[in-house]
C-alpha positions in Angstrom: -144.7 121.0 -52.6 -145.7 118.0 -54.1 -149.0 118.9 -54.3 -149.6 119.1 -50.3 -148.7 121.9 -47.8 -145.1 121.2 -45.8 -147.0 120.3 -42.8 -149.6 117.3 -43.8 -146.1 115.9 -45.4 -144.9 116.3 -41.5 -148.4 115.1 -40.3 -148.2 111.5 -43.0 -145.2 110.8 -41.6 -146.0 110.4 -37.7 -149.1 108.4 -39.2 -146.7 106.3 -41.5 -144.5 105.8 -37.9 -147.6 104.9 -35.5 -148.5 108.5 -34.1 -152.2 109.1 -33.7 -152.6 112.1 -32.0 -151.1 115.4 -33.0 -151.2 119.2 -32.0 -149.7 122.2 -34.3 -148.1 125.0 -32.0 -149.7 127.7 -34.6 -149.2 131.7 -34.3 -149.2 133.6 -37.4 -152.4 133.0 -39.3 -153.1 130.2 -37.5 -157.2 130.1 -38.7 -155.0 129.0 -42.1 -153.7 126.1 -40.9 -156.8 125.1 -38.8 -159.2 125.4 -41.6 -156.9 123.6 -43.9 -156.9 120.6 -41.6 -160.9 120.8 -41.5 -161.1 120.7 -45.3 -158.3 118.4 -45.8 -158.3 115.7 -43.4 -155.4 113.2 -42.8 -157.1 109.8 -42.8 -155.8 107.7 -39.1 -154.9 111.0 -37.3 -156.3 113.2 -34.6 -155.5 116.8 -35.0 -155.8 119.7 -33.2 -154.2 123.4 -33.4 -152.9 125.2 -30.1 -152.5 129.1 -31.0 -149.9 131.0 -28.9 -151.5 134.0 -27.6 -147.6 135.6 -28.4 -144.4 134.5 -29.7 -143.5 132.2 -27.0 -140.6 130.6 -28.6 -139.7 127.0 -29.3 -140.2 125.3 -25.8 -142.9 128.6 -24.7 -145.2 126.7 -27.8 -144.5 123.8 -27.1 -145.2 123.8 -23.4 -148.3 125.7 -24.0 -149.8 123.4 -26.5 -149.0 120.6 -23.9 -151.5 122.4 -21.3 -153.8 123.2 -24.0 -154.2 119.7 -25.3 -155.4 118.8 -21.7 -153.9 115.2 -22.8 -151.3 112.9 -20.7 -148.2 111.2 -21.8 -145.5 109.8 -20.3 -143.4 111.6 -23.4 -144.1 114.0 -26.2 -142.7 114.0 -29.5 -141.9 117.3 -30.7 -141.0 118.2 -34.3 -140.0 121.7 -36.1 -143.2 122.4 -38.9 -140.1 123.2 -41.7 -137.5 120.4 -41.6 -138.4 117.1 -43.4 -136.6 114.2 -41.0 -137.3 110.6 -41.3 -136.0 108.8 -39.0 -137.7 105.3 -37.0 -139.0 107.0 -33.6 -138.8 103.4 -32.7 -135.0 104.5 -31.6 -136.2 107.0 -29.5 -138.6 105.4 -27.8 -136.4 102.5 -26.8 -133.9 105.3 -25.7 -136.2 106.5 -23.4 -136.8 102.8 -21.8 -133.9 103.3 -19.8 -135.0 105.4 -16.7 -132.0 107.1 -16.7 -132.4 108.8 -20.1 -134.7 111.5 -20.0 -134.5 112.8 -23.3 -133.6 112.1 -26.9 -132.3 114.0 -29.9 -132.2 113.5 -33.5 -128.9 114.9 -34.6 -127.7 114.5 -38.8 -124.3 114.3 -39.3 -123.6 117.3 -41.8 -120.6 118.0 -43.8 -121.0 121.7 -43.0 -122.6 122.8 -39.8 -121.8 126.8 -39.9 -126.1 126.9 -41.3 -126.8 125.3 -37.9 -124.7 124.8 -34.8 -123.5 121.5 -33.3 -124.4 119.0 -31.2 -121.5 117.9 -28.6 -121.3 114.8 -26.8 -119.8 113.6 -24.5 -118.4 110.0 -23.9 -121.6 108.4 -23.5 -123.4 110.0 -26.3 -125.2 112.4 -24.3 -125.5 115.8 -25.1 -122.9 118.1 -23.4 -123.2 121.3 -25.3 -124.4 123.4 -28.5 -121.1 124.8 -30.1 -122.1 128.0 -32.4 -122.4 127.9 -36.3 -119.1 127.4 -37.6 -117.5 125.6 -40.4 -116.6 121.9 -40.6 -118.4 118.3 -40.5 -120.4 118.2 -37.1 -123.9 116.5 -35.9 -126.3 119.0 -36.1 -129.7 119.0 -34.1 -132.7 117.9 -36.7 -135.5 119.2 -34.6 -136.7 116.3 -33.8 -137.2 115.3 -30.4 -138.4 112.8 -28.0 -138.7 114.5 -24.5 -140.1 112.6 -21.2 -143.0 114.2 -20.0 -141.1 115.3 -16.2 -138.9 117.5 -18.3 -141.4 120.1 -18.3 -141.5 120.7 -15.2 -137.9 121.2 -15.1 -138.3 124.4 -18.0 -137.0 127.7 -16.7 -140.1 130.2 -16.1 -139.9 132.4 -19.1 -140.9 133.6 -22.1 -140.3 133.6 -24.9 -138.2 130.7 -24.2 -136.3 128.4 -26.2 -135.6 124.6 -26.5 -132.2 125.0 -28.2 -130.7 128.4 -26.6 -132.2 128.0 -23.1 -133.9 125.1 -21.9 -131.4 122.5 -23.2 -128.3 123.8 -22.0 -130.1 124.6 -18.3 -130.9 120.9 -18.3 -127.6 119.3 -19.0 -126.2 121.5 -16.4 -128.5 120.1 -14.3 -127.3 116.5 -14.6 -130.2 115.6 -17.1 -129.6 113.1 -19.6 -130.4 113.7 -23.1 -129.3 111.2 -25.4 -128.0 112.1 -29.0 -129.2 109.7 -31.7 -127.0 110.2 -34.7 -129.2 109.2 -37.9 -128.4 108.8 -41.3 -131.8 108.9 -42.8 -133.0 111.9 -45.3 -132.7 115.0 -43.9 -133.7 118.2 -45.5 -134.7 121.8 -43.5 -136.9 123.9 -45.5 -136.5 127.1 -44.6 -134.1 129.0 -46.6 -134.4 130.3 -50.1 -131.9 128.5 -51.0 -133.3 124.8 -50.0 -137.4 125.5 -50.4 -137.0 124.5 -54.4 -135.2 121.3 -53.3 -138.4 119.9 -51.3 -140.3 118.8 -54.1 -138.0 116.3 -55.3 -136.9 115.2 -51.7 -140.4 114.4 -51.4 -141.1 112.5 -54.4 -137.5 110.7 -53.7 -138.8 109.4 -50.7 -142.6 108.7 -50.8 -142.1 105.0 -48.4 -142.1 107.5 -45.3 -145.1 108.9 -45.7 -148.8 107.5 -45.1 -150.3 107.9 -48.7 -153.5 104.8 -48.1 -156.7 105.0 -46.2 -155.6 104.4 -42.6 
């Protein structure tokens, strides 16, 4: 779209927003993906490909590419590789400044959630609970995620395993704190028939969020 692959759009926005360092959870054809990189480097930014041996799910992958890295960080940023957000991870960040938060979420507030699911707060704007797809205004989850680093160790020991379904919902009833971050900038999640044609234009609608310079 655009004349670039979905995912280098992903990758020149974390460089637009400061991130240096990134790793694509890959499965299917991932010597695609790795080979494009090789040919097509993205000028200011490191990046590396973790292949699941198996479908591993959403937090499987991403805890896998996590040990595969062999990198440290006090938090990792994780990201769905077919939903264009822009949003200023600066929020997030400062979110997680409060030792008490452990966790942040991107939600959009959509007119019609029954495509997605809901996030539910509760009076501090933490999450309390996914509610399933139904219809109505609700915030829904972007995908986008800003998840302290001692979370991992708190995933149930599973697989395939998933952020949203499982792991999520195991650690708010644990006590955990994940903080909802309700955003209003562009929004648009690729991956239905129905809104693939529509990338091209959100794209070109909203170049400023992407690193197009040398680095």
């Amino acid at each position: 779209m655009a004349g670039r692959p979905c995912i280098e759009w992903l990758v020149r926005y974390l460089v637009k927003q400061g991130v240096r360092r990134v790793i694509i959870s890959t499965g299917y054809r991932a010597e695609v993906i790795e080979r494009y990189f090789q040919e097509h480097p993205v000028p200011g930014v490191s990046i590396g490909c973790a292949t699941e041996p198996r479908p591993m799910g959403t937090a499987g992958g991403f805890a896998y590419a996590v040990r595969s890295s062999g990198q440290t960080a006090p938090a990792w940023l994780v990201m769905n590789g077919d939903t264009l957000v822009f949003a200023d991870l600066k929020t997030a960040i400062d979110t997680l400044a409060d030792p008490e938060i452990a966790g942040a979420i991107y939600g959009y507030d959509a007119p019609d959630t029954s495509r997605y699911g809901s996030l539910v707060t509760d009076a501090a704007g933490n999450l309390a609970r996914f509610e399933e797809k139904k219809p109505g205004r609700g915030v829904i989850s972007t995908g986008l995620y800003l998840l302290g680093d001692s979370l991992l160790r708190q995933f149930p020991n599973r697989e395939p395993l998933s952020l949203e379904r499982e792991v999520f919902p195991a650690l708010t009833s644990a006590g955990v704190s994940l903080k909802v971050i309700r955003m209003t900038a562009p929004f648009l999640d690729i991956g239905t028939p129905e809104s693939l044609p529509q990338a091209e234009a959100f794209v070109q609608a909203n170049l400023d969020w992407f690193e197009l310079a040398p680095v």
